[in-house]
Structure formats: structure tokens, C-alpha cells
TIVEX-796440 format. One line per field, with one value per atom (N, C-alpha, C, CB): residue in one letter; x, y, z. Coordinates in nm, 4 decimals. Glycine has a CB too. Layout:
residues N
aa = c(a / ...)
X = c(X / ...)
Y = c(Y / ...)
Z = c(Z / ...)
end
This chain:
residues 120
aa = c(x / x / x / x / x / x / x / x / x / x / x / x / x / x / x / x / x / x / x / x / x / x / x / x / x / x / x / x / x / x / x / x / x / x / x / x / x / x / x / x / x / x / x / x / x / x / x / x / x / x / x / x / x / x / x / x / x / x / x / x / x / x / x / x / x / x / x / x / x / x / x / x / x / x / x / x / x / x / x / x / x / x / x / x / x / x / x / x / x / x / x / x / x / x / x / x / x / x / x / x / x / x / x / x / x / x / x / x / x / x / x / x / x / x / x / x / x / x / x / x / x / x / x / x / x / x / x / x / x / x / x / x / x / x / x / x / x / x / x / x / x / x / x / x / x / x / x / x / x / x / x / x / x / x / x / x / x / x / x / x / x / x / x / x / x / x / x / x / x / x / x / x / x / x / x / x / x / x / x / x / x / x / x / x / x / x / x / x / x / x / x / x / x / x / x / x / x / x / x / x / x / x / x / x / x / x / x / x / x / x / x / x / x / x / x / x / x / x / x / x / x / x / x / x / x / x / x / x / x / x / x / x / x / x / x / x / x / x / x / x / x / x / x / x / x / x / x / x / x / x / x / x / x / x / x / x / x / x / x / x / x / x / x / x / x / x / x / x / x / x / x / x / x / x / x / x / x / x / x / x / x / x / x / x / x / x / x / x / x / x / x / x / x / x / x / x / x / x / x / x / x / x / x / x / x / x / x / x / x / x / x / x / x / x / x / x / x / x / x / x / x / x / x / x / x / x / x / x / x / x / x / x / x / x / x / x / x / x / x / x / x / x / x / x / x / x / x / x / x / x / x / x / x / x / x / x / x / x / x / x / x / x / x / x / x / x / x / x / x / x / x / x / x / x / x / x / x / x / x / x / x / x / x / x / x / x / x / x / x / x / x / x / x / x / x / x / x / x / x / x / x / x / x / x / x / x / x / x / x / x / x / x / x / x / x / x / x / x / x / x / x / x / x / x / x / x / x / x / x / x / x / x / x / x / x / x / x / x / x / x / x / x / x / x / x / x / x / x / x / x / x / x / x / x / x / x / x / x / x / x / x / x / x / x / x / x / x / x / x / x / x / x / x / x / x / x / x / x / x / x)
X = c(-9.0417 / -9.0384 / -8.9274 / -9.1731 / -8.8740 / -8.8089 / -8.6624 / -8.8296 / -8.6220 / -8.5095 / -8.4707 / -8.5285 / -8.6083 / -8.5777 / -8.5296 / -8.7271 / -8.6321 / -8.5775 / -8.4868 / -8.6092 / -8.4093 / -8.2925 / -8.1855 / -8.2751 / -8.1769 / -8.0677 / -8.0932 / -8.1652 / -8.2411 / -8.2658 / -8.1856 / -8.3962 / -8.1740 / -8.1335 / -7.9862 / -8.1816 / -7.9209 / -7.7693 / -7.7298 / -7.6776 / -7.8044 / -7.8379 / -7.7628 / -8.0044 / -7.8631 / -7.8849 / -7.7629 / -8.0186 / -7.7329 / -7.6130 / -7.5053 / -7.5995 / -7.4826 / -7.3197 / -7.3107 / -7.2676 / -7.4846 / -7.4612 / -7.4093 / -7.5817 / -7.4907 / -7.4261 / -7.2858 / -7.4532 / -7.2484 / -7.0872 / -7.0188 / -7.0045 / -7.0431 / -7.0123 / -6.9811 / -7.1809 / -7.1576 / -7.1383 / -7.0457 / -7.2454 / -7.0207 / -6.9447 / -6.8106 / -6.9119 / -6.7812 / -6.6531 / -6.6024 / -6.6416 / -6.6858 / -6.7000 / -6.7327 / -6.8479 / -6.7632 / -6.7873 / -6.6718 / -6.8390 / -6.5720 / -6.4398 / -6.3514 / -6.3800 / -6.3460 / -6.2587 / -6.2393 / -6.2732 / -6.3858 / -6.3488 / -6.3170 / -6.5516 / -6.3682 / -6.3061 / -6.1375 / -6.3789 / -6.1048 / -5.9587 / -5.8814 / -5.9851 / -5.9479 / -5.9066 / -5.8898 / -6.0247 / -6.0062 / -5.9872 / -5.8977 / -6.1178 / -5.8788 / -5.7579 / -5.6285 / -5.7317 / -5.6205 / -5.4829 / -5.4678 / -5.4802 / -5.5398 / -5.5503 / -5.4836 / -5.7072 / -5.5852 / -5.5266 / -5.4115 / -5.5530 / -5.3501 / -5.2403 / -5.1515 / -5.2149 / -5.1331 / -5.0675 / -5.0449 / -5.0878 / -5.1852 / -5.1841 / -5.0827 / -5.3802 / -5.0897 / -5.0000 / -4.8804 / -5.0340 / -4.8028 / -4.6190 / -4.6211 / -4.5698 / -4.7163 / -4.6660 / -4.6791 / -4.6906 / -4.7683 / -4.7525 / -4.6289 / -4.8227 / -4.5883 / -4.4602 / -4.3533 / -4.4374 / -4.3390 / -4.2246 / -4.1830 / -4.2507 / -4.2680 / -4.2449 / -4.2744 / -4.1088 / -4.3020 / -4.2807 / -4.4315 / -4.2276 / -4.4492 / -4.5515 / -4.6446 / -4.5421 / -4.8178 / -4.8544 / -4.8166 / -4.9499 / -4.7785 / -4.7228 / -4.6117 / -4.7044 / -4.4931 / -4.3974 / -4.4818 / -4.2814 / -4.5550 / -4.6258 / -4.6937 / -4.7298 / -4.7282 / -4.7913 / -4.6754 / -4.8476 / -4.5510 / -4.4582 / -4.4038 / -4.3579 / -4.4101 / -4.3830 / -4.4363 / -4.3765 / -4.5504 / -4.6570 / -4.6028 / -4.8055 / -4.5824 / -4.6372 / -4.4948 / -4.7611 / -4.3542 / -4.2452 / -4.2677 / -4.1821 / -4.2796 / -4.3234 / -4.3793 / -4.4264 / -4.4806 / -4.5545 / -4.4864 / -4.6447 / -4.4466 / -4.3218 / -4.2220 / -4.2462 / -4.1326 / -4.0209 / -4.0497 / -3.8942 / -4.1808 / -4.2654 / -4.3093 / -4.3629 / -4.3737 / -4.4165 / -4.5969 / -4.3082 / -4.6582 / -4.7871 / -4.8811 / -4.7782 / -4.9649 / -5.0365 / -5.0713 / -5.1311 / -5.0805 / -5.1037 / -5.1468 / -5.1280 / -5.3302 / -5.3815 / -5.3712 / -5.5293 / -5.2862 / -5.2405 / -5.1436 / -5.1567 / -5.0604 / -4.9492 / -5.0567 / -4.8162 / -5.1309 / -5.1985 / -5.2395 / -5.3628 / -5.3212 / -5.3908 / -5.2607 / -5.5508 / -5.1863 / -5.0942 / -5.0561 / -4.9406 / -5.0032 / -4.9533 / -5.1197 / -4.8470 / -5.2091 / -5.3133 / -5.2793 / -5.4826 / -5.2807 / -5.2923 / -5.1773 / -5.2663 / -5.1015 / -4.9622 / -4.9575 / -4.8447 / -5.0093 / -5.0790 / -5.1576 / -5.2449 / -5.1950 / -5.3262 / -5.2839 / -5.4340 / -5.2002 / -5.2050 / -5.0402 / -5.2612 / -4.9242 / -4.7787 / -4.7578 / -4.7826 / -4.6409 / -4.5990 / -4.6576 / -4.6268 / -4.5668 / -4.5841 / -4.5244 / -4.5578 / -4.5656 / -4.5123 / -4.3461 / -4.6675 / -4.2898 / -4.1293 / -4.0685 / -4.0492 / -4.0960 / -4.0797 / -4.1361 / -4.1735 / -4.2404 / -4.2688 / -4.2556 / -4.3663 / -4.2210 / -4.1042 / -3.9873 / -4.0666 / -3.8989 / -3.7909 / -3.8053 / -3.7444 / -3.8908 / -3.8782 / -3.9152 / -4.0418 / -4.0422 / -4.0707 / -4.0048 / -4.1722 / -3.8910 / -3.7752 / -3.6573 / -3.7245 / -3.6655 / -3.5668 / -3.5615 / -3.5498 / -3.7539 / -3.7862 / -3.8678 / -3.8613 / -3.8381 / -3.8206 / -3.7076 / -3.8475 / -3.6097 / -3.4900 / -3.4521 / -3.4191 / -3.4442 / -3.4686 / -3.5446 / -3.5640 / -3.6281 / -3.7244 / -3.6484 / -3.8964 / -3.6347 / -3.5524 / -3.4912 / -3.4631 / -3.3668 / -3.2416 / -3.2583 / -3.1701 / -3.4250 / -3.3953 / -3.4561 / -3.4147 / -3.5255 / -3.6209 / -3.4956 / -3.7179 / -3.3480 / -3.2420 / -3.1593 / -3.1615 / -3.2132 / -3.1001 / -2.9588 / -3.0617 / -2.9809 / -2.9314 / -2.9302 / -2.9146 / -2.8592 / -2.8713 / -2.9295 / -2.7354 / -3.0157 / -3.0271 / -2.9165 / -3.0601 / -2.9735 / -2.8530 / -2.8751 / -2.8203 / -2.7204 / -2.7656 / -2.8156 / -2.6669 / -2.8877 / -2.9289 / -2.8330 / -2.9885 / -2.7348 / -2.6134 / -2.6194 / -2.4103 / -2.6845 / -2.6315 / -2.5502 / -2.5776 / -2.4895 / -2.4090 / -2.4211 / -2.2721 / -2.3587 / -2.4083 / -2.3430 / -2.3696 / -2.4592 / -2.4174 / -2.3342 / -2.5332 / -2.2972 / -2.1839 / -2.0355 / -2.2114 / -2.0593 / -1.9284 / -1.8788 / -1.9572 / -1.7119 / -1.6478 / -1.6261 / -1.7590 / -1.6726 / -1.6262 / -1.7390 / -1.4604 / -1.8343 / -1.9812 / -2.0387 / -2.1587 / -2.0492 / -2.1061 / -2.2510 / -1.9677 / -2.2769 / -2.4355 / -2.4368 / -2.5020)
Y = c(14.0170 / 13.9116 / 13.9346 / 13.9021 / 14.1057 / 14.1215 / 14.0555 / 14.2348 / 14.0830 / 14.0054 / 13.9073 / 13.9596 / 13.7987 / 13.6582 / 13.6220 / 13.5561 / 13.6866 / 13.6830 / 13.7005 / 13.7188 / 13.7754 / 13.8555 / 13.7374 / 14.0199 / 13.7088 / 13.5773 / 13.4344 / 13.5349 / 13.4117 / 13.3135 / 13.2986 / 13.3179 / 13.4314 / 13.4395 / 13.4284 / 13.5825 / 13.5058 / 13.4999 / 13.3828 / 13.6141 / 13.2827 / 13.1249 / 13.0882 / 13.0674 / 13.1000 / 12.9892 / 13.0075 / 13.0372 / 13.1585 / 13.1993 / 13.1281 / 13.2944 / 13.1555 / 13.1338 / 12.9318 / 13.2407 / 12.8844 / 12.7392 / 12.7015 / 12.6758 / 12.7600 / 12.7927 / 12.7929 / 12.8933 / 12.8964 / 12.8807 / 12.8025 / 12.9786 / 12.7340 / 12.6104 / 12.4870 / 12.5645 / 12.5024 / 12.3500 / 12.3531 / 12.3191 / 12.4813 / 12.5590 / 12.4570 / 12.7502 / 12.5450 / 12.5786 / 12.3749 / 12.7229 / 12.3032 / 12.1440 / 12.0933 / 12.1017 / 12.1236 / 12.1092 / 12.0639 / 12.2282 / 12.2269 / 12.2714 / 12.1650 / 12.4639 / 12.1320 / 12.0441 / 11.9138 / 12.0470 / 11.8916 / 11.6835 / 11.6850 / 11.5340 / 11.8268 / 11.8137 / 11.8457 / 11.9166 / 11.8626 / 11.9277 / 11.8364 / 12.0244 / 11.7177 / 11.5886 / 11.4928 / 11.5298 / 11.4958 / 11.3664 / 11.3929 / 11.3198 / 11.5660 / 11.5625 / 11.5222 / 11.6886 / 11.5789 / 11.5689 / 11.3604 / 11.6507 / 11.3050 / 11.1598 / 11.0849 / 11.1321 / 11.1688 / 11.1398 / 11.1337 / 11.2307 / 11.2813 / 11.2804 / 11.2183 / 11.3926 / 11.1619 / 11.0778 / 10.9600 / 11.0707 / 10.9297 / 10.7787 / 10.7973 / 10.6976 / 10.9156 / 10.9321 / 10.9630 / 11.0046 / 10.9961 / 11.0470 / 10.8619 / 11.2123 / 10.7556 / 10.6681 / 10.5444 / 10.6538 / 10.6167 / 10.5425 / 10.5003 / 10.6026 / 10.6827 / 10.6806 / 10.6692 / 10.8151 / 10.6504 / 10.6344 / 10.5220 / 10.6969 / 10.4278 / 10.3210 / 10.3618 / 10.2721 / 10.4635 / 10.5070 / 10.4717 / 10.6817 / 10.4412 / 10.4289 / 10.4738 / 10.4309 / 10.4910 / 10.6288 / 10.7325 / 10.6251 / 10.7168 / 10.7706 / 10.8772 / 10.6949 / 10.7947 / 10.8738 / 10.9776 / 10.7736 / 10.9613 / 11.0122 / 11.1236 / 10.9040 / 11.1493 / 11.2610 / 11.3367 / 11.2283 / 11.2782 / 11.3938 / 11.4146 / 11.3782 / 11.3589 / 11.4451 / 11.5399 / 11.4061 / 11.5590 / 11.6542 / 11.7429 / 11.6169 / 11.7058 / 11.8293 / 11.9141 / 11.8147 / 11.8839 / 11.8897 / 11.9892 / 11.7845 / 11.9268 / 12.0154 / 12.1678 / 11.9420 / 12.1263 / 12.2339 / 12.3736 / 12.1738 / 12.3155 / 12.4045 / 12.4546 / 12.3285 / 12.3353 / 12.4364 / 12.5353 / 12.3387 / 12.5132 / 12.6248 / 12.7104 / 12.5982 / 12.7095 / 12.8289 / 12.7941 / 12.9307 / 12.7184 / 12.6532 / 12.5824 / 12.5954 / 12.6260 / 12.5290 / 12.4333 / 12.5604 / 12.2879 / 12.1768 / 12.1098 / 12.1516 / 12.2003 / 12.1110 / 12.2043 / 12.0517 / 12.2761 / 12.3558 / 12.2533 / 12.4968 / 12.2067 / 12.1450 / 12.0224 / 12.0994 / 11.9654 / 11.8150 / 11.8811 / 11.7530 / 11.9374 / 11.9509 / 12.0066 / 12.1201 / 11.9563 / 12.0362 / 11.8609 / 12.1611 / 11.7899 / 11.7119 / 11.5721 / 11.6843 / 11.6261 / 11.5462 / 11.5803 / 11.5967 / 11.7040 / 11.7793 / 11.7110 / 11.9312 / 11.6983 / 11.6381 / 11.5291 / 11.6422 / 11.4532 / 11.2530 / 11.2542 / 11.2001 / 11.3366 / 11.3776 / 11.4092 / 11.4896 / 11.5362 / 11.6348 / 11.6273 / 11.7971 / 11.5791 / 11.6538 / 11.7595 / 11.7354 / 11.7922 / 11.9343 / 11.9734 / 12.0359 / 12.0186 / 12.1031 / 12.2131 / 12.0575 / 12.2922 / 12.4775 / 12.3916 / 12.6708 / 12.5006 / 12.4770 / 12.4731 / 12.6064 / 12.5583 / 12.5684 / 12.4279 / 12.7077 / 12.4042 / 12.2789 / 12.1358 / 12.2910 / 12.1091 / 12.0337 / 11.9815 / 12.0792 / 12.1022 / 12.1174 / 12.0478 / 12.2355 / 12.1263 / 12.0800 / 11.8994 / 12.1881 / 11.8954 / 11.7395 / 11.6440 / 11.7012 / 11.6924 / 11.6171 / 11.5920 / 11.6685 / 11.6933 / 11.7052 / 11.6724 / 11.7711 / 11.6089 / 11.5738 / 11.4636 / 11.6907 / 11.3578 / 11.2398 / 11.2080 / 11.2265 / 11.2048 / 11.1943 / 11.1525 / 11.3578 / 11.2919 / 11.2422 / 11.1087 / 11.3570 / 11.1204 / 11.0226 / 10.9145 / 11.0158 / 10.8348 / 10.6989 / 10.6694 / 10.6902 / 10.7692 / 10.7618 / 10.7141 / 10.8917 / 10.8170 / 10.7698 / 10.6371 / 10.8599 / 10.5704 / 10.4606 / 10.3066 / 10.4868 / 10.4010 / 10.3073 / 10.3146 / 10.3246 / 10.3843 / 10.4456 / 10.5150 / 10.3413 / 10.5891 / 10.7215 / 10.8480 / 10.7281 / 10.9464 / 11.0880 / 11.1347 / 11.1667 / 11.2367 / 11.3746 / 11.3920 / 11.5147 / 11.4511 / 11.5204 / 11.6280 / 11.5027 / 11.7359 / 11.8724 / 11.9316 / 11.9531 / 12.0245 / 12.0854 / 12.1500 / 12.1720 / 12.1023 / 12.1279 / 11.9721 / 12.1901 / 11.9095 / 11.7672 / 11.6496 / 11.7862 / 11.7426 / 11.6094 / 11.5571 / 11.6394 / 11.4515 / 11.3845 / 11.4646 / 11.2229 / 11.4474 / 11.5246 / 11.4314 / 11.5773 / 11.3259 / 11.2235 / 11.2656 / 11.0859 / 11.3312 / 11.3009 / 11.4396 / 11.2735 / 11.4532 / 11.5984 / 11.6626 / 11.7041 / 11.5693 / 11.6538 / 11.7737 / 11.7253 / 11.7056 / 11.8767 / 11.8619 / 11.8882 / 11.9641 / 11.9659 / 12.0473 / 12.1004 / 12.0492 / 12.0858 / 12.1189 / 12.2081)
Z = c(10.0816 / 9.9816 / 9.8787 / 9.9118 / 9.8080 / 9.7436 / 9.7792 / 9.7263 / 9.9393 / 9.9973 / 9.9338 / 10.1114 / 9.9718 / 10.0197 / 9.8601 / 10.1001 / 9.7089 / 9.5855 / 9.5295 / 9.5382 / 9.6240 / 9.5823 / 9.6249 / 9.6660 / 9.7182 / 9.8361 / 9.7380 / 10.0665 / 9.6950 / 9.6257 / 9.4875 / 9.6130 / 9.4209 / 9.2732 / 9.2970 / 9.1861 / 9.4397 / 9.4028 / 9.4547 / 9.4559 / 9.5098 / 9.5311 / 9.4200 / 9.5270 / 9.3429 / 9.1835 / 9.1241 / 9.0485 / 9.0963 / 9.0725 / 9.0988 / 9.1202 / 9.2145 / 9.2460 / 9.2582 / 9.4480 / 9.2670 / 9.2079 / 9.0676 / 9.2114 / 8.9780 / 8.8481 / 8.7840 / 8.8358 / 8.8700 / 8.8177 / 8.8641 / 8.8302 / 8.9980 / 9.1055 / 8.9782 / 9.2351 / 8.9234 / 8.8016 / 8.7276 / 8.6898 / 8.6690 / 8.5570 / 8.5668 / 8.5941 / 8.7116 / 8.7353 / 8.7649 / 8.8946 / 8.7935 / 8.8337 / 8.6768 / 8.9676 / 8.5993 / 8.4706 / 8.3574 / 8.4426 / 8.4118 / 8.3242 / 8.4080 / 8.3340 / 8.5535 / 8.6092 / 8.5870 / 8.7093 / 8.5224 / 8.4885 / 8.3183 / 8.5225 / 8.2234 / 8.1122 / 8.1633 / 7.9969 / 8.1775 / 8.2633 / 8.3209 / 8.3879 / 8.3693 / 8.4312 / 8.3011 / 8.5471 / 8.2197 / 8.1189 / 8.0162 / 8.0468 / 8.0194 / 7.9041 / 7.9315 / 7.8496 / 8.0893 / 8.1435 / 8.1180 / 8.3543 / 8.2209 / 8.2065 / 8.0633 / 8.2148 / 7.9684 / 7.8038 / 7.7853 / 7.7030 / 7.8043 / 7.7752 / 7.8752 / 7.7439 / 7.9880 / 8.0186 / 7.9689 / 8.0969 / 7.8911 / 7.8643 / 7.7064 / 7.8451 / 7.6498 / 7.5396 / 7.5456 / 7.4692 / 7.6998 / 7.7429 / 7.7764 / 7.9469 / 7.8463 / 7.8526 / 7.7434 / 7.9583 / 7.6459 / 7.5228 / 7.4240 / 7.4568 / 7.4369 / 7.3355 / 7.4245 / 7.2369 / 7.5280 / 7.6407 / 7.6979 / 7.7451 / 7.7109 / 7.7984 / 7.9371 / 7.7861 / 8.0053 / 8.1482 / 8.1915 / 8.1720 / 8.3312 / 8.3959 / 8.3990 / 8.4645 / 8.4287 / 8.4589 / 8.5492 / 8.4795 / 8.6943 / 8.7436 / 8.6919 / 8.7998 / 8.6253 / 8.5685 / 8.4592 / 8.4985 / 8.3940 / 8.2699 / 8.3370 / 8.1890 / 8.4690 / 8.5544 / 8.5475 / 8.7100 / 8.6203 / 8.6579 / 8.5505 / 8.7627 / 8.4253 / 8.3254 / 8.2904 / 8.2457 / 8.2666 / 8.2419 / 8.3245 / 8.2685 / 8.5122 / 8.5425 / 8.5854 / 8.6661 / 8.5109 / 8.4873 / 8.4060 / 8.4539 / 8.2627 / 8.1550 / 8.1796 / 8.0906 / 8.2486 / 8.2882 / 8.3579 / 8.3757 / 8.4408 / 8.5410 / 8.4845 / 8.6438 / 8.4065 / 8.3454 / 8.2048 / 8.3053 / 8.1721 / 8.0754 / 8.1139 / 8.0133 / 8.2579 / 8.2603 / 8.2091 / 8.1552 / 8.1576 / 8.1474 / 8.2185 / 8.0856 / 8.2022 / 8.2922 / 8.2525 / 8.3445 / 8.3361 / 8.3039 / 8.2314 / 8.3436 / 8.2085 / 8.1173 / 7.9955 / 8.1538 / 7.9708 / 7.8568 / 7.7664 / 7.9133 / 7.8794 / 7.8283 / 7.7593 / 7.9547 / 7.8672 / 7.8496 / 7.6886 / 7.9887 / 7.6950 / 7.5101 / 7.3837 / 7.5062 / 7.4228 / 7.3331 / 7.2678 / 7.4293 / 7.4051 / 7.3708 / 7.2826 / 7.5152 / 7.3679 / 7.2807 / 7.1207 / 7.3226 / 7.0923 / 6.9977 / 6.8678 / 7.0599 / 6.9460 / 6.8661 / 6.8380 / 6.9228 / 6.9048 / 6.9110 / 6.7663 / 7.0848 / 6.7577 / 6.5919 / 6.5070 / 6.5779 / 6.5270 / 6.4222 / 6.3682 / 6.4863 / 6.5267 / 6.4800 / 6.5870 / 6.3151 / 6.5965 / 6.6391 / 6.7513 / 6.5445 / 6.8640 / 6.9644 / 6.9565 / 7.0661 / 7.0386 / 7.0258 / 7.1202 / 7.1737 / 7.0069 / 7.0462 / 7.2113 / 6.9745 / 7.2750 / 7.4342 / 7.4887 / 7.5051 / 7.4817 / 7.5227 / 7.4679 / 7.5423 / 7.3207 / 7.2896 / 7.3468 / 7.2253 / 7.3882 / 7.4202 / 7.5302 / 7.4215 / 7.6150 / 7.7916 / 7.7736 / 7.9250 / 7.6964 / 7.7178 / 7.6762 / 7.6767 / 7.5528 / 7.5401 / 7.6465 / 7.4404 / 7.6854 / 7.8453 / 7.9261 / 7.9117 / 7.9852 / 8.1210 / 8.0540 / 8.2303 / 7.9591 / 7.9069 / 7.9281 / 7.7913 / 7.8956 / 7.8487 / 8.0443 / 7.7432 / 8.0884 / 8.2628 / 8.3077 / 8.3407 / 8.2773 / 8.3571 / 8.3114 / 8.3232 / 8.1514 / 8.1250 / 8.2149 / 8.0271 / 8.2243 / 8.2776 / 8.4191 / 8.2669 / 8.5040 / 8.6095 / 8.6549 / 8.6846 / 8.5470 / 8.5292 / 8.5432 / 8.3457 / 8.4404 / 8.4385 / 8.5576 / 8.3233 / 8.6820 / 8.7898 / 8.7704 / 8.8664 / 8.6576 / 8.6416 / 8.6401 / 8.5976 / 8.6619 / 8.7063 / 8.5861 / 8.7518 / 8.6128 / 8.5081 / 8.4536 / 8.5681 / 8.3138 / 8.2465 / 8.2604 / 8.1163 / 8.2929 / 8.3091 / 8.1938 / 8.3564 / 8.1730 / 8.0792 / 7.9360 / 8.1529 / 7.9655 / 7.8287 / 7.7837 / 7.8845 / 7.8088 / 7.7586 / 7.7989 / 7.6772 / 7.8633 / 7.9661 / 8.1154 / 7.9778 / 8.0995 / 8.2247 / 8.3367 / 8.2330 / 8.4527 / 8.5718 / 8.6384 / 8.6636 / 8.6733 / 8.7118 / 8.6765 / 8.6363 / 8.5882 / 8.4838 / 8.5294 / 8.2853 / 8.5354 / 8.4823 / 8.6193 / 8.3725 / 8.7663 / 8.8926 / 8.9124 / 8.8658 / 8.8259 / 8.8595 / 8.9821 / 8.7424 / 9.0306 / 9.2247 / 9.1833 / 9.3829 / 9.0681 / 9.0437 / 8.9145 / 9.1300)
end
């Protein structure tokens, strides 16, 4: 009988953190969601585009997603993002317009990649 108590409890258990872990994923979803609806608020860009911003951001930071997502909620409220991710979401805005207008990225110095004979 001690067995079957034992298999039963690490049952419940590992359901437990199952919910947990399904719990943290839809708060995790509705922030991310949010903050899309706030890159395509202040942007003009699609939802779609407003994903690959985020998950742009995310990448060239070094953050994870819904790190980035609550930062930028955070800033919708309060002001201010941590500087690194500023930067990038100004960068991979600035991209997306351009490519919204069927234009190239700008390389990361500021200028246009079209321009000047650049092969990358």
C-alpha cells in the first residue's frame, strides 16, 4: 500500500508543477500579447510586425521575451526602458518602417545599407 502512496503523491506532484508551469505560460502569453498591442500602438505596424519586433528585441539583447514584453508594458505606465533594450527597440523599429515602406535596413551605424557600394 506504501508503494501505491508513494506513485500516488509523486502523481499529484509533478501535476502540480504541470499547473504551475501552464499557469506562468498564459500569464507569459497575455503580457507578451500586451505588449504587442503597445510596439503597434506607438508604431503604426501590424500585429504581426509588433511580434517580430519583440522577438528581435529580444535576440539582439540577449533577453528573453517576455522580459523584454514587461519592460516595454512597464514603460507604456511608468517611462523608461533599461538602456540596451531601448536601443535595440529603437533599431528594430526604425527597420521594420522602412521595411513596411519597401526599404532596406539601416546598418547599424546609421546609414543606409543601399547607399556607399556596401556588400553587407
Amino acid at each position: 500500500m506504501s508503494d501505491q502512496h508513494d506513485e500516488l503523491a509523486e502523481k499529484v506532484a509533478a501535476l502540480r508543477e504541470e499547473v504551475e508551469q501552464l499557469r506562468q505560460a498564459v500569464v507569459s502569453h497575455a503580457v507578451v500579447d500586451q505588449a504587442i498591442g503597445v510596439v503597434v500602438a506607438m508604431s503604426r505596424l501590424g500585429p504581426e510586425q509588433g511580434w517580430e519586433v519583440l522577438r528581435n528585441v529580444s535576440q539582439h539583447t540577449n533577453t528573453k521575451l517576455r522580459e523584454v514584453a514587461r519592460h516595454v508594458l512597464r514603460s507604456a505606465h511608468e517611462g523608461g526602458l533599461p538602456q540596451d533594450i531601448d536601443r535595440a527597440l529603437r533599431a528594430v523599429l526604425i527597420d521594420a518602417r522602412r521595411a513596411q515602406d519597401g526599404r532596406p535596413p539601416l546598418r547599424r551605424d546609421g546609414t543606409n545599407a543601399e547607399c556607399c557600394g556596401s556588400t553587407g
